[in-house]
N, CA, C and O atoms as a DFTB+ gen file, in Angstrom:
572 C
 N C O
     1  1     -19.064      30.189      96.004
     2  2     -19.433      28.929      95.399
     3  2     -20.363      29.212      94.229
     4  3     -20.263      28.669      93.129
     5  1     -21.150      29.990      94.525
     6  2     -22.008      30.412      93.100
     7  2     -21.658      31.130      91.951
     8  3     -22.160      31.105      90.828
     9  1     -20.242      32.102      92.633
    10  2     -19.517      32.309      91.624
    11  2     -18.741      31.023      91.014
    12  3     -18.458      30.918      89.821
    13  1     -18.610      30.604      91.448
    14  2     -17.700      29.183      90.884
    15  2     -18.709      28.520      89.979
    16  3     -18.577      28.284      88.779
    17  1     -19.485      28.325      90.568
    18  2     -20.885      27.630      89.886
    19  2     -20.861      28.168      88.666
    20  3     -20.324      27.544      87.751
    21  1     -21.393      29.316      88.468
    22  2     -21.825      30.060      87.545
    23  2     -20.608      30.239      86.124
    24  3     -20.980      30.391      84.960
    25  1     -19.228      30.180      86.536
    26  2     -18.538      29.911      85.731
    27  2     -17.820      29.014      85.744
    28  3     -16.650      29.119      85.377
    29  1     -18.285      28.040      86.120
    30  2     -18.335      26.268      85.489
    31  2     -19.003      26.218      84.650
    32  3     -18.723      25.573      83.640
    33  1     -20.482      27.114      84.848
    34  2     -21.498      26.673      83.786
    35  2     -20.996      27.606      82.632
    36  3     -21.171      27.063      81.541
    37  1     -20.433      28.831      82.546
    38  2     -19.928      29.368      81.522
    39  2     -18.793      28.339      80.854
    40  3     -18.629      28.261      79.636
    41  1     -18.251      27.783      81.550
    42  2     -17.190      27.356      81.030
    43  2     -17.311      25.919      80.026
    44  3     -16.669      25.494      79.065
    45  1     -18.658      25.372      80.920
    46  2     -18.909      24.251      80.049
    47  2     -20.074      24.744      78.621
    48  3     -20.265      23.999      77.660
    49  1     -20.578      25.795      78.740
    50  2     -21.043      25.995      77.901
    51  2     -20.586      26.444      77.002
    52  3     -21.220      26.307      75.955
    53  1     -19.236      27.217      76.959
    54  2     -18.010      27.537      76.251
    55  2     -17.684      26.871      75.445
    56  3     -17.558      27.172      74.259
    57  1     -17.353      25.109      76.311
    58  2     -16.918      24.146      75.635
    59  2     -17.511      23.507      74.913
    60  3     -17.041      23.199      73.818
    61  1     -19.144      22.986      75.459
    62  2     -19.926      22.719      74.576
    63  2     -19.928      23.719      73.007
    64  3     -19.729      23.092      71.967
    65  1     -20.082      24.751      72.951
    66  2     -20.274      25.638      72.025
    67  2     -18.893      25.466      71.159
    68  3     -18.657      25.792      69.996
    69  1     -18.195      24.934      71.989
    70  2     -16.610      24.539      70.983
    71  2     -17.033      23.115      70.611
    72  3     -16.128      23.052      69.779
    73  1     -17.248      22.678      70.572
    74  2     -17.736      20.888      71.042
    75  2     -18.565      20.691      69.665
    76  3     -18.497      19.720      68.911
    77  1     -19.352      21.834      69.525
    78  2     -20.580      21.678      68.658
    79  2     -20.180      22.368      67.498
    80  3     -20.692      22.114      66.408
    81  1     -19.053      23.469      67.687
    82  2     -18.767      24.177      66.479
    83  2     -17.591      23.416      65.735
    84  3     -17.275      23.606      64.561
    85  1     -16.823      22.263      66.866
    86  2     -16.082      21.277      66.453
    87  2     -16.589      20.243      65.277
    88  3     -16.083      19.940      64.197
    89  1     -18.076      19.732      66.084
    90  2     -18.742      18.837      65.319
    91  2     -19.238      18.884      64.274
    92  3     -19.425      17.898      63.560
    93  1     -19.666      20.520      63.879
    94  2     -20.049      20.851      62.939
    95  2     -19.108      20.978      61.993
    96  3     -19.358      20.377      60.948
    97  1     -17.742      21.793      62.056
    98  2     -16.719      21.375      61.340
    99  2     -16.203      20.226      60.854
   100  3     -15.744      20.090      59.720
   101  1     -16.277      19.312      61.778
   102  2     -16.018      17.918      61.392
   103  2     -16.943      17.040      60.241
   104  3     -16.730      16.145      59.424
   105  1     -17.981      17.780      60.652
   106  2     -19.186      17.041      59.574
   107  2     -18.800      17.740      58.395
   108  3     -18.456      16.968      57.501
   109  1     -18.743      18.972      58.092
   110  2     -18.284      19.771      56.387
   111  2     -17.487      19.380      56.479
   112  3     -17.433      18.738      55.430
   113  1     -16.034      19.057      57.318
   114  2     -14.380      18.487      56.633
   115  2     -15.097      17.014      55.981
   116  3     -15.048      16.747      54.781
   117  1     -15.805      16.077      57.082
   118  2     -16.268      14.684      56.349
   119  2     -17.176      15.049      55.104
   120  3     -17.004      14.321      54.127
   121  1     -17.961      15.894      55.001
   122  2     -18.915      16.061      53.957
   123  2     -17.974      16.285      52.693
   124  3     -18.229      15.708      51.636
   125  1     -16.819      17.182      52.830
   126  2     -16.211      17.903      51.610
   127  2     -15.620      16.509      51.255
   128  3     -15.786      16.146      50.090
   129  1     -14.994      15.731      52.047
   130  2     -13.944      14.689      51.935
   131  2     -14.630      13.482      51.137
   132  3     -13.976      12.984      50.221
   133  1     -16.176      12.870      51.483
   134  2     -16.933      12.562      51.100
   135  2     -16.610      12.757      48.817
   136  3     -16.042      12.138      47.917
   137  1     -17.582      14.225      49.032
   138  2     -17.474      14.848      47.872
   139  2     -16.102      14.613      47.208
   140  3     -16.123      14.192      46.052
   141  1     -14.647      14.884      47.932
   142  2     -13.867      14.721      46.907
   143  2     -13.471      12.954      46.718
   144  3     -12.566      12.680      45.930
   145  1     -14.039      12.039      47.316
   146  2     -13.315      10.893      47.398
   147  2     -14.100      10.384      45.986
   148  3     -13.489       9.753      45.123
   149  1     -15.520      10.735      45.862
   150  2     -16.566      11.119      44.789
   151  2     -16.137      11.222      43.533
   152  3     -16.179      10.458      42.568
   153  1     -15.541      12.748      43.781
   154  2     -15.256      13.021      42.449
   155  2     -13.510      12.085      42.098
   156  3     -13.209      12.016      40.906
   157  1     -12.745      11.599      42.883
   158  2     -11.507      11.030      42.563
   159  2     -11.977       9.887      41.856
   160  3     -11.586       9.577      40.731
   161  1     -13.037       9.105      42.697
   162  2     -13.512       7.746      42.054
   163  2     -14.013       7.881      40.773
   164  3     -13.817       6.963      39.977
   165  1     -14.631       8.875      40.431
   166  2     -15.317       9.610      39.250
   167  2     -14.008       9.788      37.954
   168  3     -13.958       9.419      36.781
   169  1     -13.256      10.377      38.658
   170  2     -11.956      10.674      38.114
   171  2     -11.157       9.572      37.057
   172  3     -10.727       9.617      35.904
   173  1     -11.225       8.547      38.171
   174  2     -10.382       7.095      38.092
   175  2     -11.017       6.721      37.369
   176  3     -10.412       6.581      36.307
   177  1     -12.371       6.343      37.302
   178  2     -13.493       5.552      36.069
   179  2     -13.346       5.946      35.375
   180  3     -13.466       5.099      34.489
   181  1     -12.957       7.415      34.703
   182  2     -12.595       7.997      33.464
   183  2     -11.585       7.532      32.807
   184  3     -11.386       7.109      31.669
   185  1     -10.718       7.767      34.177
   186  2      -8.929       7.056      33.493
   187  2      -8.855       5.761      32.780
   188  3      -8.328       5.421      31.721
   189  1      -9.723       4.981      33.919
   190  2     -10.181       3.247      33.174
   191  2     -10.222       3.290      32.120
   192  3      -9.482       2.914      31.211
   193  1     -12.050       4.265      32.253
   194  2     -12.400       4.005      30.418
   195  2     -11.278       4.560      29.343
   196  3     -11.008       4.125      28.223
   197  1     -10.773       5.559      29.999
   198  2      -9.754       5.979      28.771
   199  2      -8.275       4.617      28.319
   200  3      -7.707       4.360      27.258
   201  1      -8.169       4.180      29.416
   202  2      -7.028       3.513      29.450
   203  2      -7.429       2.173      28.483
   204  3      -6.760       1.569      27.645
   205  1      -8.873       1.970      28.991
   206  2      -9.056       0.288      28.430
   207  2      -9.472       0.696      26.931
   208  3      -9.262      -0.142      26.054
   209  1     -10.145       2.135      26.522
   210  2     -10.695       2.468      25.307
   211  2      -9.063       2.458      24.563
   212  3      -8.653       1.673      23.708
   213  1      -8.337       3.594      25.206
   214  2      -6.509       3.192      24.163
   215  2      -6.207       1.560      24.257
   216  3      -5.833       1.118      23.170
   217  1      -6.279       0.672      25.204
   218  2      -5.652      -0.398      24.719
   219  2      -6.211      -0.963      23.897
   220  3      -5.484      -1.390      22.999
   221  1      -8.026      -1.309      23.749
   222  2      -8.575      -1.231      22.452
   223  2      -8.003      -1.274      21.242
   224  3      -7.568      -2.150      20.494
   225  1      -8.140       0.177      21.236
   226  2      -7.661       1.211      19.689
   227  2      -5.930      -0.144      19.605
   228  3      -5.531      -1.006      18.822
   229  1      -5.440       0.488      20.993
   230  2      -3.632      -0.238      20.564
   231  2      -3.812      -1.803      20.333
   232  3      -2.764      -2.341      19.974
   233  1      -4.554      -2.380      20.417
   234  2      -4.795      -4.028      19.978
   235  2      -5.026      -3.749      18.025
   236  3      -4.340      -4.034      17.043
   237  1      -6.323      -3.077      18.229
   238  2      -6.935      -2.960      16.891
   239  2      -5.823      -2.620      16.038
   240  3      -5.492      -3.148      14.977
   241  1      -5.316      -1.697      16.635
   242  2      -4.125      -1.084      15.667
   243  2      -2.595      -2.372      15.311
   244  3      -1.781      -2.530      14.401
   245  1      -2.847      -2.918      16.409
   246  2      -1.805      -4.362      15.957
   247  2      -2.366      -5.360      15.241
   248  3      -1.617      -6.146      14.661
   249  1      -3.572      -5.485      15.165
   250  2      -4.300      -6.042      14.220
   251  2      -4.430      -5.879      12.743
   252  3      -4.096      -6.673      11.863
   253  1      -5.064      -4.514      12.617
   254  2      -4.212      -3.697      11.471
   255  2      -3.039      -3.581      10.403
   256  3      -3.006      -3.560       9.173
   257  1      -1.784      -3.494      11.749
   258  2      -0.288      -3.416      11.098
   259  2       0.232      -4.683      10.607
   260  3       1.290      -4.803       9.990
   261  1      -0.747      -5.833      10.983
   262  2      -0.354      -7.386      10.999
   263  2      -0.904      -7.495       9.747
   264  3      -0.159      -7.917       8.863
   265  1      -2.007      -7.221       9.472
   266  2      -2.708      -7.702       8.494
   267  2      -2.276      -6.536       7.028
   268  3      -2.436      -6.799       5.836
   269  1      -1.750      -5.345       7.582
   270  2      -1.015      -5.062       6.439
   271  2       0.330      -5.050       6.455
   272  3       0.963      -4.195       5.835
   273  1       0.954      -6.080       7.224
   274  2       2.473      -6.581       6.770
   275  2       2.257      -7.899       5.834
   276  3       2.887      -8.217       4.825
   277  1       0.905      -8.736       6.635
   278  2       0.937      -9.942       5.497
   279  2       0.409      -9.489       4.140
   280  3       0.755     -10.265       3.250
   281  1      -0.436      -8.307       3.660
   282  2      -0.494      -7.942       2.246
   283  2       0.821      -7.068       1.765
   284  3       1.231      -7.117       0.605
   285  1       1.277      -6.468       2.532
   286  2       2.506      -6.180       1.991
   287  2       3.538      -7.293       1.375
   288  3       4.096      -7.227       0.279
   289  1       3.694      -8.703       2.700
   290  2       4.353      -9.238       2.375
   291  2       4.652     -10.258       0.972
   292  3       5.663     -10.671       0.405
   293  1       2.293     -10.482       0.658
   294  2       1.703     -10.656      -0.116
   295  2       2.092     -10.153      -1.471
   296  3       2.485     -10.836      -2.417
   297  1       1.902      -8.680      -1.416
   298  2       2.404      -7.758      -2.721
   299  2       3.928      -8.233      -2.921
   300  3       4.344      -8.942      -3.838
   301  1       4.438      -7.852      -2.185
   302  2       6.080      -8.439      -2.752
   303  2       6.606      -9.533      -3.077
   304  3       7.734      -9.632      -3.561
   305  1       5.516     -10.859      -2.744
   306  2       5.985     -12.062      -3.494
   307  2       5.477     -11.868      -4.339
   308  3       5.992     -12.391      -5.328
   309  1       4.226     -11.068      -4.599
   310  2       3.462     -10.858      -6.209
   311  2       4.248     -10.498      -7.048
   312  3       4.293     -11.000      -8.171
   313  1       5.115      -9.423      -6.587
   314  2       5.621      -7.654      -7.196
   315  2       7.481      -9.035      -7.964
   316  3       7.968      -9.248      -9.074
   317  1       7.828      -9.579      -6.365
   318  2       9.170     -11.104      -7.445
   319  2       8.279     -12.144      -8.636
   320  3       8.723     -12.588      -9.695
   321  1       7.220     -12.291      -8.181
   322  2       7.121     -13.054      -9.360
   323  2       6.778     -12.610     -10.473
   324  3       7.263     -13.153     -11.466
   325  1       5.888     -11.549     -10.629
   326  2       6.155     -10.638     -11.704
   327  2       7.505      -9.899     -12.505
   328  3       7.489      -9.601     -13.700
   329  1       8.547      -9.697     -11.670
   330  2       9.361      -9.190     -11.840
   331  2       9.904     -11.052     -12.835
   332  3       9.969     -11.232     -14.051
   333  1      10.129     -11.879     -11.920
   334  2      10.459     -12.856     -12.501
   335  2      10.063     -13.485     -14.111
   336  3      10.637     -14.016     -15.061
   337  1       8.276     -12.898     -13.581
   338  2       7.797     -13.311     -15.648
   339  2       8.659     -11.872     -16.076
   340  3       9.791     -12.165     -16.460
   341  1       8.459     -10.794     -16.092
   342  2       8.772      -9.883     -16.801
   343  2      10.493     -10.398     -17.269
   344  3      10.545     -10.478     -18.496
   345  1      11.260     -10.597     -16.894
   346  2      12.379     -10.865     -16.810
   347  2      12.103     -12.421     -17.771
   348  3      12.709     -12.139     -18.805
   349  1      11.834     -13.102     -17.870
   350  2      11.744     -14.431     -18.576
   351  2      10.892     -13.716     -20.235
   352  3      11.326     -13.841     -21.381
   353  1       9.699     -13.043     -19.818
   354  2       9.471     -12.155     -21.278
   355  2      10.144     -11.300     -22.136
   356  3       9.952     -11.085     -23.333
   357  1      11.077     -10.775     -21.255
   358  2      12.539     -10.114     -21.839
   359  2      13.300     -11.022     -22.353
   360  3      13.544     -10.679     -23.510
   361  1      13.745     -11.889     -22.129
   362  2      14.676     -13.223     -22.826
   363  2      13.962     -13.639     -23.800
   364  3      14.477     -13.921     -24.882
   365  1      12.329     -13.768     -23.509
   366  2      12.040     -14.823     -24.720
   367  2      11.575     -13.370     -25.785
   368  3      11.357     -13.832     -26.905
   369  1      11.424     -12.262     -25.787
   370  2      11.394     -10.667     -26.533
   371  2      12.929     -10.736     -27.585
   372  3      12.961     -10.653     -28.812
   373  1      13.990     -10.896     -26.727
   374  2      15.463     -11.165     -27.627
   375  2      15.498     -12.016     -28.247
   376  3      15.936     -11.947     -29.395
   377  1      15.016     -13.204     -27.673
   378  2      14.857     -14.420     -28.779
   379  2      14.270     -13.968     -29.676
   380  3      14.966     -13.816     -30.680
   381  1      13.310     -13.690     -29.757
   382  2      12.513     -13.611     -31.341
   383  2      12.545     -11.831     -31.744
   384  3      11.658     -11.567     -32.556
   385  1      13.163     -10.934     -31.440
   386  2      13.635     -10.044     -31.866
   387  2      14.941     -11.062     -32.709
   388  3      14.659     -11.299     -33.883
   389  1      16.008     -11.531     -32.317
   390  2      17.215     -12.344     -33.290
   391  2      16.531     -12.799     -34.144
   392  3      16.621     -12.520     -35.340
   393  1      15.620     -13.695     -33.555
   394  2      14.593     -14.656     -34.980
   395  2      14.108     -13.340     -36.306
   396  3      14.515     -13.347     -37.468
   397  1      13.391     -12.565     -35.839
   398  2      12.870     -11.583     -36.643
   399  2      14.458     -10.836     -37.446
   400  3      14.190     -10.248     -38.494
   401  1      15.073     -10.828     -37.289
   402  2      16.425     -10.121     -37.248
   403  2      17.184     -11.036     -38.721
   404  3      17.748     -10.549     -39.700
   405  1      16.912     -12.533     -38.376
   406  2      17.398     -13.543     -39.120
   407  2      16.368     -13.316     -39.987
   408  3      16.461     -12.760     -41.082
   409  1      15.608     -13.657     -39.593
   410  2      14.430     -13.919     -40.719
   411  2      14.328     -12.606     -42.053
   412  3      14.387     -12.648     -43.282
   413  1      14.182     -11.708     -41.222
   414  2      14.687     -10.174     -42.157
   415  2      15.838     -10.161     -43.276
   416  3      15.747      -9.760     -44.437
   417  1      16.795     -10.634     -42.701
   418  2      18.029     -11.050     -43.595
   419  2      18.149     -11.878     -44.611
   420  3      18.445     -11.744     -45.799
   421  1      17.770     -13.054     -43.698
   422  2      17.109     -14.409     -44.878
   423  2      16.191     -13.575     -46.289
   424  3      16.554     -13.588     -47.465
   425  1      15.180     -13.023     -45.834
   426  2      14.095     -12.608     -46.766
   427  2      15.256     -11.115     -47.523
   428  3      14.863     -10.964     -48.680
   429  1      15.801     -10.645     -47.386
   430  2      16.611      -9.821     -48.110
   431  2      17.413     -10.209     -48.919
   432  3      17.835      -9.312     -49.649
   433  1      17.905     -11.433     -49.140
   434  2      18.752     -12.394     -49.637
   435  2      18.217     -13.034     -50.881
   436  3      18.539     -13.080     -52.068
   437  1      17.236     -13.523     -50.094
   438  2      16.071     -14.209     -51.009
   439  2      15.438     -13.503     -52.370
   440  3      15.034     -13.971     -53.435
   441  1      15.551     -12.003     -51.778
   442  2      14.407     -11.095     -52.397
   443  2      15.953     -10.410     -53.967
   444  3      15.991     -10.237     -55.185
   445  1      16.813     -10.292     -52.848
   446  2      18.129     -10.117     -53.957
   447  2      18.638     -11.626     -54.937
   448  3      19.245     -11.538     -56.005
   449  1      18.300     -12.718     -54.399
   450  2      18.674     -13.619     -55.436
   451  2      17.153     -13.739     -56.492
   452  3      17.245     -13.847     -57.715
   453  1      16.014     -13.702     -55.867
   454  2      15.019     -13.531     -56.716
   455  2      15.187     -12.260     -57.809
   456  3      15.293     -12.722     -58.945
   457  1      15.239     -10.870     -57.787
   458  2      15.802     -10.097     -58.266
   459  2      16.833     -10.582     -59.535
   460  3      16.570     -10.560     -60.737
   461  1      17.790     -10.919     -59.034
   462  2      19.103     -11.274     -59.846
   463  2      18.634     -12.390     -60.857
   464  3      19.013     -12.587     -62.012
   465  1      17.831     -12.972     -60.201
   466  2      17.226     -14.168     -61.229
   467  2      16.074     -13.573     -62.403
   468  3      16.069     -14.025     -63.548
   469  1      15.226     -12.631     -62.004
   470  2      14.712     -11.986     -62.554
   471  2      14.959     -11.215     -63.551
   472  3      14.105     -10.834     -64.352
   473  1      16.508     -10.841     -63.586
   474  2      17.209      -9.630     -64.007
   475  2      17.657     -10.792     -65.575
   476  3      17.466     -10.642     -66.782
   477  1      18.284     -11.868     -64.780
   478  2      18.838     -13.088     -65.953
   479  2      17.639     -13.384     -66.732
   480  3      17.689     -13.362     -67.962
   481  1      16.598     -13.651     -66.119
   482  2      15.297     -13.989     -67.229
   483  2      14.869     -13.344     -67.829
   484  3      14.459     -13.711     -68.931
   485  1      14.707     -11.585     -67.245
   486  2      14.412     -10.928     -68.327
   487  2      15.447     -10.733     -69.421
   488  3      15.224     -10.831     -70.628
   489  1      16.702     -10.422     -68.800
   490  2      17.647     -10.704     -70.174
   491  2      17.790     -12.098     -70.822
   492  3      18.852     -12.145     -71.443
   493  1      17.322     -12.867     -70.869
   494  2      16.968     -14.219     -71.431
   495  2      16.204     -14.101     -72.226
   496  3      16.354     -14.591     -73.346
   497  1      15.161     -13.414     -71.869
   498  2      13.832     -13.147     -72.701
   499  2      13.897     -12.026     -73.575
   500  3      13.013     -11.821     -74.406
   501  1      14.866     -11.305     -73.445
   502  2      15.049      -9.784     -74.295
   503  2      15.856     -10.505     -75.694
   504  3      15.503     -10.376     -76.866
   505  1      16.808     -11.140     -75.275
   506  2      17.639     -12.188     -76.211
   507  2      16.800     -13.427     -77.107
   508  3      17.005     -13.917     -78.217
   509  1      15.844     -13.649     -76.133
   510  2      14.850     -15.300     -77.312
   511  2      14.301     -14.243     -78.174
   512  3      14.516     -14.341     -79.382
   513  1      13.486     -13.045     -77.639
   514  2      12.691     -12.004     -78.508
   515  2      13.367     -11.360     -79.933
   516  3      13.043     -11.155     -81.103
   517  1      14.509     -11.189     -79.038
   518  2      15.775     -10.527     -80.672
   519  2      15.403     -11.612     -81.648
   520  3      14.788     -11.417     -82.696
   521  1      15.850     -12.819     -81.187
   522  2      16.240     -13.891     -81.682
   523  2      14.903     -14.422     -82.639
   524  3      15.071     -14.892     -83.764
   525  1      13.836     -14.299     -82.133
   526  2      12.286     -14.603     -82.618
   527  2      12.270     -14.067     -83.424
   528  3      11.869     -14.463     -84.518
   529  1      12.836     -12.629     -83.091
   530  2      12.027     -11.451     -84.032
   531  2      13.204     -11.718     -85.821
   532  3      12.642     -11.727     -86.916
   533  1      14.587     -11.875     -85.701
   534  2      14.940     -12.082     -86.521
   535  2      14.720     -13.297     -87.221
   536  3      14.847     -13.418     -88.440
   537  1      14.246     -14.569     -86.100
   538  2      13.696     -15.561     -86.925
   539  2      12.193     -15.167     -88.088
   540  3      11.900     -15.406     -89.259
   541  1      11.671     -14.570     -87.115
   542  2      10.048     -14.470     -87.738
   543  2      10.608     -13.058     -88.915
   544  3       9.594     -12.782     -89.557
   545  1      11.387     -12.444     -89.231
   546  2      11.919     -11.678     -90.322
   547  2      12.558     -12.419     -91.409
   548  3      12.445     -12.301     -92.629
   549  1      13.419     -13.394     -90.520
   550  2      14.079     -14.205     -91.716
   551  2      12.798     -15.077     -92.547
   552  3      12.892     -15.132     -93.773
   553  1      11.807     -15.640     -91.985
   554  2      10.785     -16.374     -92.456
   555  2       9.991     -15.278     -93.559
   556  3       9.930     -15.421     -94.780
   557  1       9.564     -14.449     -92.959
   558  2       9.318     -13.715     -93.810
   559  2      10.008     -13.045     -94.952
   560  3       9.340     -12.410     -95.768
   561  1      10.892     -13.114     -95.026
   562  2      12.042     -12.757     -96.442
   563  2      11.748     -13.691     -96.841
   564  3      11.419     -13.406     -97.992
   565  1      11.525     -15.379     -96.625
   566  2      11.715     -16.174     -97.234
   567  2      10.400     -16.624     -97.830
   568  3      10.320     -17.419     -98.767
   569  1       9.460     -16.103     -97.267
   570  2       7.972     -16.737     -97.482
   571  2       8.156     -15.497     -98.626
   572  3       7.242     -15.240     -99.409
């Protein structure tokens, strides 16, 4: 019986000593588990901030592309209506390029019948002069 005794008490002290080296394990598996649930949550708050910091940026950035489609869209009704004066300054450029064109011609015409008239008066005047000069000779023979 005292042998029995005696390793009962080995046996529970065995177990205890398993019991306790159990518990102690159990506390570092909970401690580590602890630590990593820690660092996951740690983890995740990062992801957040990263996630909510890109949707940010991806709003801002639609904000952005909006506001330079309406100056784009801006520039290109600018860029037709310019195109439109430029195009109406070209028509009214031919117009008065023809005008200048006429007018050039006109004044060449003008400048050749002035000429031609010029040409008759001075020979008009070369002829009264003959004509003077033999008058004012004949007077003088006669004076």
């Amino acid at each position: 019986v005292a042998m029995e005794t005696v390793s009962l008490e080995h046996q529970i002290q065995s177990v205890q000593r398993h019991i306790a080296f159990l518990k102690k394990e159990q506390m570092e598996l909970l401690h580590d588990l602890h630590l990593e649930i820690l660092r996951l949550q740690k983890h995740c708050s990062e992801l957040t901030h990263d996630l909510e910091m890109k949707e940010l940026e991806a709003r801002q950035q639609d904000v952005l592309d909006r506001e330079l489609e309406e100056k784009c869209r801006a520039m290109e009704a600018q860029l037709q209506e310019k195109e439109k004066d430029n195009l109406e300054l070209r028509k009214e450029l031919r117009h008065k390029e023809t005008l200048v064109a006429a007018l050039r011609s006109s004044l060449r015409n003008k400048e050749r019948r002035f000429l031609e008239e010029l040409k008759r008066r001075s020979h008009r005047v070369t002829i009264l002069d003959t004509e003077l000069q033999k008058q004012t000779e004949a007077a003088a023979y006669l004076s």
